[in-house]
C-alpha positions as MATLAB code, in Angstrom:
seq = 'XXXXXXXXXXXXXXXXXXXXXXXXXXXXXXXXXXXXXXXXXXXXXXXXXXXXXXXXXXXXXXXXXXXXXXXXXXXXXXXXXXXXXXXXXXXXXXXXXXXXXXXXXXXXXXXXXXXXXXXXXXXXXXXXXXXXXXXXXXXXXXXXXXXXXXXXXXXXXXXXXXXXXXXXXXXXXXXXXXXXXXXXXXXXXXXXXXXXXXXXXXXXXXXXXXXXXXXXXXXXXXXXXXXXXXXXXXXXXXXXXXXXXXXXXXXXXXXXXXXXXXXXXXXXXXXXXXXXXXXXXXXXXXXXXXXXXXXXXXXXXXXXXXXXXXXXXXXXXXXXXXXXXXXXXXXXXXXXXXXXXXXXXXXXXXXXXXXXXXXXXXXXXXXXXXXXXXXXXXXXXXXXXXXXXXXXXXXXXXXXXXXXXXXXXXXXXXXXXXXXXXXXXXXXXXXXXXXXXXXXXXXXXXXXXXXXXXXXXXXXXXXXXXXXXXXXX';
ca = [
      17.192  -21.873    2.381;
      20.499  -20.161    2.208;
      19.173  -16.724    4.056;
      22.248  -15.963    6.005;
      21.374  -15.648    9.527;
      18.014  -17.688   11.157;
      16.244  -17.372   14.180;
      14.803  -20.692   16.198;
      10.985  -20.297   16.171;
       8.688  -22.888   17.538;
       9.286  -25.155   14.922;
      12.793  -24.854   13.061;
      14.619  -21.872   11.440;
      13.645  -18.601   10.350;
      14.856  -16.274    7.648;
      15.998  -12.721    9.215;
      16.722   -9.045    7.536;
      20.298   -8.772    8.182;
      19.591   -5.997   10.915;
      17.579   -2.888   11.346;
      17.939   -1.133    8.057;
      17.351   -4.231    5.951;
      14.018   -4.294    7.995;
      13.008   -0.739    7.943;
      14.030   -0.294    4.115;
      11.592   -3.771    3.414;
       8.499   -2.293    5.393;
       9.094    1.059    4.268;
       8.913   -0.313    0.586;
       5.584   -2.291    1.180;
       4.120    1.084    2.544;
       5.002    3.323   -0.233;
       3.151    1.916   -3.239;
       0.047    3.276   -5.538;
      -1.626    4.682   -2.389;
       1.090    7.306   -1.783;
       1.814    7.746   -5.739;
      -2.071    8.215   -7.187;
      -4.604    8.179   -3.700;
      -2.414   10.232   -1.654;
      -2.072   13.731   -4.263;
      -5.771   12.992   -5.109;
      -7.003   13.341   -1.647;
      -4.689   16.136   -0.302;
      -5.762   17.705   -3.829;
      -9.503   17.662   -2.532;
      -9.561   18.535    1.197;
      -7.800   21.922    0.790;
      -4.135   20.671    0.927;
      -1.963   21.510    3.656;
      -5.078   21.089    5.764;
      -5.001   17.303    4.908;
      -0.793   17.332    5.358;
      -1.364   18.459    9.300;
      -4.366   15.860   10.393;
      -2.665   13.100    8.194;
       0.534   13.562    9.826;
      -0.977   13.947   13.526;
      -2.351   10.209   12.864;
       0.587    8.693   10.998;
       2.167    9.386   14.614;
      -0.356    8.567   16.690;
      -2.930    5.965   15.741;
      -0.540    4.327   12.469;
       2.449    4.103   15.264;
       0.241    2.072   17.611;
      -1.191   -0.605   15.221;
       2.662   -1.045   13.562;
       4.053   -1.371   16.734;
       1.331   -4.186   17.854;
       1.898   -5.756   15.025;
       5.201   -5.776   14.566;
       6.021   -7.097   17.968;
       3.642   -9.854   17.885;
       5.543  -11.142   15.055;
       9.130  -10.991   16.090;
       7.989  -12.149   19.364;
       5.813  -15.545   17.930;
       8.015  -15.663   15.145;
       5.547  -17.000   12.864;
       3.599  -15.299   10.130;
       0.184  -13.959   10.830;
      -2.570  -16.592   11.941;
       0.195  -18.642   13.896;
       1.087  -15.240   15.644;
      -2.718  -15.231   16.965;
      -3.093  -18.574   17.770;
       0.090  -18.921   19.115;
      -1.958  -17.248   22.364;
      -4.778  -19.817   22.237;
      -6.347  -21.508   19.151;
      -9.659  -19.665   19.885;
      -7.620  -16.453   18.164;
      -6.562  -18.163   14.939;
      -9.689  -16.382   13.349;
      -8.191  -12.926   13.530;
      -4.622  -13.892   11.879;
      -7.113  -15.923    8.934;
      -9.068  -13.061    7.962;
      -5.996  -10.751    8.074;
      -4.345  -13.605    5.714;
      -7.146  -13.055    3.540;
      -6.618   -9.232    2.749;
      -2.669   -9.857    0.803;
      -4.454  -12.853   -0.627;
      -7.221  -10.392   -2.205;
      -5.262   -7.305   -2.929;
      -1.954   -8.983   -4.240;
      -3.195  -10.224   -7.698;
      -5.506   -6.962   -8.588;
      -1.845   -5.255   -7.411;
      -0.514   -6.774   -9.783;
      -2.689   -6.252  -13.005;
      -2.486   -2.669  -11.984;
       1.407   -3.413  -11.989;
       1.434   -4.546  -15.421;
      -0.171   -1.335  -16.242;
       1.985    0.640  -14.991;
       5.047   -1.626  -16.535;
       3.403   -1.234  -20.050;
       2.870    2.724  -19.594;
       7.025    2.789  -18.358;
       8.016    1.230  -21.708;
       5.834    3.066  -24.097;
       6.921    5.977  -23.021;
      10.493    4.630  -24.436;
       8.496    3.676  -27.866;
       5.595    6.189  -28.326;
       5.304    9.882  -28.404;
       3.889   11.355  -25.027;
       0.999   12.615  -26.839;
      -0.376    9.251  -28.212;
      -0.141    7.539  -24.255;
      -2.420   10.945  -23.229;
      -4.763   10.556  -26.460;
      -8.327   10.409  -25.715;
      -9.460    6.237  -24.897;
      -5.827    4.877  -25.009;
      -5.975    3.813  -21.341;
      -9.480    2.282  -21.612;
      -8.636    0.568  -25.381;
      -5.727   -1.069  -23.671;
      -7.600   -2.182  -20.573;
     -10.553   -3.395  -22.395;
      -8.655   -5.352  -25.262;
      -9.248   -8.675  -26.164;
      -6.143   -9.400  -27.866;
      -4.166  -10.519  -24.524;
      -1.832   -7.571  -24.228;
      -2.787   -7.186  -20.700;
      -2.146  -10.376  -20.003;
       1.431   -9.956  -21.594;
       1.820   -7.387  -19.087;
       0.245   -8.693  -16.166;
       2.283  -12.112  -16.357;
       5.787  -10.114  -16.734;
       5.352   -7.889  -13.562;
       4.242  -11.561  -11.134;
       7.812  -12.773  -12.779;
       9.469  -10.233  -11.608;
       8.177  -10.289   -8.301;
       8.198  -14.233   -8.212;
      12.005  -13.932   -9.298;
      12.602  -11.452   -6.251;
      10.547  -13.669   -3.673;
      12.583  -16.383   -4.728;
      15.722  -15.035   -3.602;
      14.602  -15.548   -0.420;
      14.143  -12.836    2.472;
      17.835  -11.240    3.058;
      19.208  -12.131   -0.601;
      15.881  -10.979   -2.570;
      13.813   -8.145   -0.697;
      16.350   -7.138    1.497;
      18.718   -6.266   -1.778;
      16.544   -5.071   -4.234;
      14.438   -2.635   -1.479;
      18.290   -1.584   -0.575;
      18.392   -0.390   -4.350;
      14.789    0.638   -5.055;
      14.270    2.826   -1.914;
      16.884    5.318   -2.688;
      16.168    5.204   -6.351;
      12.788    6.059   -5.827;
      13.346    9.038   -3.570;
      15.765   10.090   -5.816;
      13.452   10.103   -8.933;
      11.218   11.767   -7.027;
      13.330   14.317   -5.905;
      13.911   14.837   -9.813;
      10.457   14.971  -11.222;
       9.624   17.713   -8.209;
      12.530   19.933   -8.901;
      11.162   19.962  -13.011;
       7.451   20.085  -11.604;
       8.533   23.425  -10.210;
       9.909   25.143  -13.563;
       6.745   24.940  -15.055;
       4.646   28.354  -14.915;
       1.970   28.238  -12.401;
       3.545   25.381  -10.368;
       3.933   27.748   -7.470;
       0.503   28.766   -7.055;
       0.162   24.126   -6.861;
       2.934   24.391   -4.035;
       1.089   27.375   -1.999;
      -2.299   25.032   -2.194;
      -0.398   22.270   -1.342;
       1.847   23.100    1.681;
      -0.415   26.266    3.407;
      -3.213   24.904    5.424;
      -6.725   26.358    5.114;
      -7.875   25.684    8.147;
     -11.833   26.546    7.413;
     -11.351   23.359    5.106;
     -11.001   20.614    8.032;
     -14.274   18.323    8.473;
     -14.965   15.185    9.123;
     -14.716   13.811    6.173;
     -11.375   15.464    5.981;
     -10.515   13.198    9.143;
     -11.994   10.031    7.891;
     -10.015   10.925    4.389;
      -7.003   10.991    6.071;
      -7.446    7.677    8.535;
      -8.294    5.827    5.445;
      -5.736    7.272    3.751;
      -3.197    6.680    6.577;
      -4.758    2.856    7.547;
      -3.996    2.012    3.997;
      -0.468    3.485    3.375;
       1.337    2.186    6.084;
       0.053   -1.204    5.217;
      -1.818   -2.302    8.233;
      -3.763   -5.049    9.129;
      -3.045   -7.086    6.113;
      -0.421   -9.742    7.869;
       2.151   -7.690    6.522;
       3.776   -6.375    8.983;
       3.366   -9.374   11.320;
       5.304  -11.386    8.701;
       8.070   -8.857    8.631;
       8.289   -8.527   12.357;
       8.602  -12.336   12.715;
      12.053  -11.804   10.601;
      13.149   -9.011   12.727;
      16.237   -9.431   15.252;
      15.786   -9.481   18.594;
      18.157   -6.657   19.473;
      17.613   -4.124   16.896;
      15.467   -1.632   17.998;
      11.937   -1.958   17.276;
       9.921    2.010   18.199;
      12.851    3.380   16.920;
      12.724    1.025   13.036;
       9.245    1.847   13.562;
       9.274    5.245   13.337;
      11.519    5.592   10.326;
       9.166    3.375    7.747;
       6.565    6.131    8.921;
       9.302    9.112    8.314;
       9.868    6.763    4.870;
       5.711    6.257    3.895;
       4.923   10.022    5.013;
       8.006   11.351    2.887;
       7.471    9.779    0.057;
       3.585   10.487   -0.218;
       4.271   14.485    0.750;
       6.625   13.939   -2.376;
       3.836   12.455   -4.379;
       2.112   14.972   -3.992;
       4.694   17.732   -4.505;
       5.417   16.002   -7.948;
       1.646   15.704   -9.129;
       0.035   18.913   -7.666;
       1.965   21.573   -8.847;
       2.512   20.430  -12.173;
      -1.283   19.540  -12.350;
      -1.989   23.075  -11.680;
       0.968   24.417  -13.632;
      -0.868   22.525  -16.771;
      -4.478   22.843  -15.780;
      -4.531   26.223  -13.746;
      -6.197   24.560  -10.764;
      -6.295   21.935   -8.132;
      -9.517   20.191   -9.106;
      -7.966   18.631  -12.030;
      -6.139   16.189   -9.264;
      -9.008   16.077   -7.193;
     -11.517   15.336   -9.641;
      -9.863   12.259  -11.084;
      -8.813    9.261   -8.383;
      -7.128    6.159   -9.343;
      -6.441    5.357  -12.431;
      -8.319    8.339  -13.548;
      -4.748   10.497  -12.105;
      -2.127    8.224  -12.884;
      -3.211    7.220  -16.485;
      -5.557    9.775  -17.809;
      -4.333   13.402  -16.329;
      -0.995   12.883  -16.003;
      -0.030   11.540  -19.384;
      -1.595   14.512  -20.515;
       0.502   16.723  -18.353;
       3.243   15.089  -19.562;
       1.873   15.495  -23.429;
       1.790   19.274  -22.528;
       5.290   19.244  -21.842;
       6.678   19.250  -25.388;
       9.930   17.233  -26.187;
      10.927   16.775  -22.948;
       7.269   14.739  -22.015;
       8.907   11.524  -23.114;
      11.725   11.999  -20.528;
       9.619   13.191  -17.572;
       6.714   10.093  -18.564;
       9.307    7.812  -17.776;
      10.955    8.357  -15.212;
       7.548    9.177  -13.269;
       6.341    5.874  -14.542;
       9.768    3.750  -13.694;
       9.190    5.502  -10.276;
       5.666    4.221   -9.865;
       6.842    0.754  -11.194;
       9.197    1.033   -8.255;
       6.812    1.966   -6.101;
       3.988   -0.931   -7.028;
       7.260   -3.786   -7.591;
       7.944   -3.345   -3.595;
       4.628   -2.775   -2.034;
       3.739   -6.372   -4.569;
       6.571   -7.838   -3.298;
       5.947   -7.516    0.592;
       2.008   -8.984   -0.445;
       3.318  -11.675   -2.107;
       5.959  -12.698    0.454;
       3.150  -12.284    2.961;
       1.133  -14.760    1.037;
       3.992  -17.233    1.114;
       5.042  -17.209    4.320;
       1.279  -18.114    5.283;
       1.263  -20.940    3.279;
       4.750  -21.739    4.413;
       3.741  -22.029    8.046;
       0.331  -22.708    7.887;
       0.427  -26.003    5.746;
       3.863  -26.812    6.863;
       5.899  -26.601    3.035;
       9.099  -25.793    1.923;
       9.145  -22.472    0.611;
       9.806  -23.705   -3.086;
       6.259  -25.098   -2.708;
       4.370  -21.863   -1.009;
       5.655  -19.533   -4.031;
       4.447  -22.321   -6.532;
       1.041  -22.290   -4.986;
       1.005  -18.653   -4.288;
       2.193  -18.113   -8.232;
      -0.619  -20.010   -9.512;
      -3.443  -18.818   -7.185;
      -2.407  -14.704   -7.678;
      -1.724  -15.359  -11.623;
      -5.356  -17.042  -11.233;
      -7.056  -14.238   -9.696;
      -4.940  -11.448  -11.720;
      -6.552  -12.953  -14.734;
     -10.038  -13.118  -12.859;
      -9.611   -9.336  -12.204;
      -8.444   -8.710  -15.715;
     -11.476  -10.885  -17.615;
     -13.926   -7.919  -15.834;
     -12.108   -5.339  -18.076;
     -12.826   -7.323  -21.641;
     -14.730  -10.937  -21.251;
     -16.418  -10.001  -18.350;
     -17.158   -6.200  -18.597;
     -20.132   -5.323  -17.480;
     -20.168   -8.049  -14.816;
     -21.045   -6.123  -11.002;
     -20.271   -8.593   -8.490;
     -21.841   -5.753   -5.823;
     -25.101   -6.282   -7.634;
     -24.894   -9.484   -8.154;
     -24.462  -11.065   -4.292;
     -25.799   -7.746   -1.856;
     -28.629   -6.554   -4.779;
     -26.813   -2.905   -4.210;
     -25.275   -1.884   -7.510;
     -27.907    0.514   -8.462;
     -25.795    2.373   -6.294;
     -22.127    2.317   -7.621;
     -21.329   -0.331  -10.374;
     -18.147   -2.129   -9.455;
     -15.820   -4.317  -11.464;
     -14.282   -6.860  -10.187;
     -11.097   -5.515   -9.420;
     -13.264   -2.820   -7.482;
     -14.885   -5.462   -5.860;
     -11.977   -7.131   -4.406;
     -10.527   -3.757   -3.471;
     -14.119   -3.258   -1.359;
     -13.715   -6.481    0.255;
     -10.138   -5.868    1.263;
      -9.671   -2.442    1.771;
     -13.138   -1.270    3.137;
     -14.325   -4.262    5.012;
     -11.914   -6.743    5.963;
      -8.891   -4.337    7.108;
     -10.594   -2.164    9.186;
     -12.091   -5.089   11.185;
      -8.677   -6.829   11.112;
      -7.607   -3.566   12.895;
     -10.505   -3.686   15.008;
     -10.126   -7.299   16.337;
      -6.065   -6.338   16.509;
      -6.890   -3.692   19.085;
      -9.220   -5.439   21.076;
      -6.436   -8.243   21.247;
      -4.099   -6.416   22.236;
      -5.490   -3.734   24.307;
      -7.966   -5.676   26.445;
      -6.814   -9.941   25.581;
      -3.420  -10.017   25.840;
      -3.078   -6.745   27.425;
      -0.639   -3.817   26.396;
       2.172   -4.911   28.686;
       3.169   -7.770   26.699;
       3.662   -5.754   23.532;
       5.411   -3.573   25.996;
       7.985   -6.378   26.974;
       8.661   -7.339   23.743;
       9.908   -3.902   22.567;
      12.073   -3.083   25.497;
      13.621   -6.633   24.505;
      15.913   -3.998   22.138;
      15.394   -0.496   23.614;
      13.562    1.852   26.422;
       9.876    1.798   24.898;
       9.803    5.553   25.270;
       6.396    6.025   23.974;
       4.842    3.417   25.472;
       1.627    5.270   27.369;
       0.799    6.850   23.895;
       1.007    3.210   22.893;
      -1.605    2.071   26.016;
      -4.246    4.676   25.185;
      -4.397    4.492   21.388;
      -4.491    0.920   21.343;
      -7.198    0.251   24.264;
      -9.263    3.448   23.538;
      -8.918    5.585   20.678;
      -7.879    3.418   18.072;
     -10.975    1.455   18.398;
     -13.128    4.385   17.753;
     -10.837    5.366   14.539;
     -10.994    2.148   12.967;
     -14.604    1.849   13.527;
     -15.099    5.071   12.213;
     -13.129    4.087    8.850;
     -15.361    0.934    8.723;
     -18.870    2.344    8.559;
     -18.018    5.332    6.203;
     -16.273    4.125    4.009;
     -18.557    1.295    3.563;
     -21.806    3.986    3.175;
     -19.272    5.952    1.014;
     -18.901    2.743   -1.430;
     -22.466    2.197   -1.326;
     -23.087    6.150   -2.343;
     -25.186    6.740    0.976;
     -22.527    9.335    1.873;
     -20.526   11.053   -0.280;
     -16.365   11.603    1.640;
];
């Protein structure tokens, strides 16, 4: 594969970013996706704010720093994608690096159909008034139809990320995350400084930005772990597979730091677009914090955009081209993640890994789609634990469970045990000062041996109660 420069693994060549900021801009754009743009303002919205901004941040810095940094190093310094990067220290690990291969597997075709949702809200806001996208049952009539038109959609967004992939690592991601970051932040920027012209939007900012202290719990903490575990893309193979394309002498704390300054700035900007022009429309916070998911990004906000008069069209847009950003780079870095398992796992050209990978996600997509029309009703949760008295799921909800509440936080779990007490700390350690002084290196040793256990641990059993309704976070 033409890729530009290549780095001798164990067996062969190896695609690289072209240096530092070709790698930072790549992870950076897998961590800011739908989380920051939709779970992000909804959360912050419902734990009191700038409350949520301070403990969030703490962690991002703290636990999120050591698990990238673990897992980035192990890939640049095995060079191979996730479950070769465990069992390239014994065989007897290869079970860790499979079940974190399973989580992009999962998530990247219900990613997708979400993508095509938020493609076909981007360009009806180019066709339709602003008022008939926030009309009462146009989100759920277009999920729910039978006539294909979410298929349509669904099958257009995998072609564009296919077509991306297939560029290859420094030609494809590398280039278009060089255009889309900046874009992004830029129409960000934008829809903020409107948010804030509306009347009322400064009593959103003031809820938003000034902690209330008397508001932090913890299931403010847990909030924000989840929240944080989730964002910056973590044990899902992810950042294993971009580490393995890293270069040996850029510097590795120092790239790692910026996609956090990147994933934390863009979801404080998520939430200074959506929270004071919630309130500016709805008079108070609990419009964003009553409504997660899809709920925020296609039920309120189209009609805060509706409210907007003549100028709704415009705004819907722009905020939706910005989440299509947003969900095109974060489905991207899955997708590549699921090729470059299949690449190195069965031993293919990479021609062959995105065929297979295009068939098995289109597969799936449609899988996750069939529960919104063919299939409605269906609740998997019932259906194999006997539990959906509690919560009905779809199926897309159910593959979200799997992923995001079970399998990543024991990824994580198994990640820090590996590291912290297997391999031991010092060989991380080594690996980073192959580019740079590893400057916070004992903050690295505790959080990965001691407290990051606890954390992810934590996130595992209550968020799995929470999904089950015996707690409510």
């Amino acid at each position: 594969m033409a890729e530009g420069k290549t780095a001798k693994g164990n067996k062969g060549e190896r695609a690289l970013f072209s240096g530092k900021m070709g790698f930072v801009l790549a992870a950076a754009a897998s961590a800011v996706g739908l989380g920051n743009m939709w779970r992000f303002p909804y959360l912050a919205a419902r734990y009191g704010g700038g409350s949520f901004l301070i403990v969030y941040i703490i962690l991002v810095i703290t636990f999120g720093f050591a698990l990238m940094i673990a897992e980035t190093a192990l890939g640049r310094l095995t060079r191979k994608s996730v479950i070769g990067a465990y069992s390239h220290f014994g065989k007897k690990f290869a079970f860790i690096g499979v079940l974190a291969a399973l989580v992009p597997i999962i998530i990247t075709p219900y990613y997708c159909l979400i993508g095509g949702w938020v493609t076909k809200y981007m360009v009806s806001y180019l066709t339709m008034p602003a008022s008939a996208l926030a009309a009462d049952g146009f989100f759920g009539s277009f999920v729910t139809s039978t006539s294909g038109e979410t298929f349509l959609w669904l099958g257009i967004f995998i072609a564009i990320v296919v077509l991306v992939i297939s560029l290859g690592v420094k030609n494809g991601i590398e280039r278009v995350n060089k255009v889309l970051m900046p874009m992004l932040i830029v129409m960000a920027v934008g829809v903020f400084i409107y948010a804030m012209t509306l009347e009322g939007a400064l009593d959103g900012l003031k809820y938003y930005l000034v902690p209330d202290f008397s508001k932090i719990s913890v299931n403010l903490v847990v909030a924000a772990m989840g929240q944080m575990f989730f964002s910056l893309s973590l044990a899902m193979g992810i950042m294993v597979t971009y580490g393995s394309y890293f270069k040996k002498d850029d510097d590795l704390e120092k790239s790692v730091r910026r996609i956090e300054i990147f994933d934390t700035g863009i979801a404080i900007l998520a939430g200074l677009m959506i929270i004071p022009a919630a309130v500016a429309v709805t008079g108070s916070p609990d419009a964003v914090a009553g409504n997660a998911g899809p709920g925020l990004m296609f039920g309120i906000l189209p009609s805060v955009f509706a409210d907007l008069g003549g100028a709704g069209r415009i705004v819907g847009f722009i905020f939706f081209a910005l989440v299509f950003f947003a969900a095109l780079t974060s489905a991207i870095s899955l997708f590549e993640t699921c090729v470059s398992i299949f690449c190195d796992g069965a031993k293919i050209s990479r021609a062959k890994s995105i065929a297979i990978c295009t068939g098995l996600i289109m597969v799936l997509a449609i899988v996750c789609n069939l529960g919104y029309n063919a299939w409605i009703g269906l609740d998997p949760m019932y259906s194999l634990f006997g539990i959906g008295e509690y919560q009905s799921m779809q199926i897309l909800d159910f593959m979200d469970f799997i992923s995001n509440t079970i399998l990543m936080p024991i990824v994580a779990l198994l990640t820090c045990i590996f590291v912290g007490w297997i391999i031991k700390p010092k060989k991380i350690a080594d690996e980073v000062r192959e580019s740079s002084k590893f400057r916070s290196e004992k903050l690295f040793n505790v959080m990965i041996k001691f407290i990051a256990p606890i954390f992810t641990i934590l996130i595992l059993v209550f968020y799995v109660l929470n999904t089950i309704g015996a707690i409510v976070l």
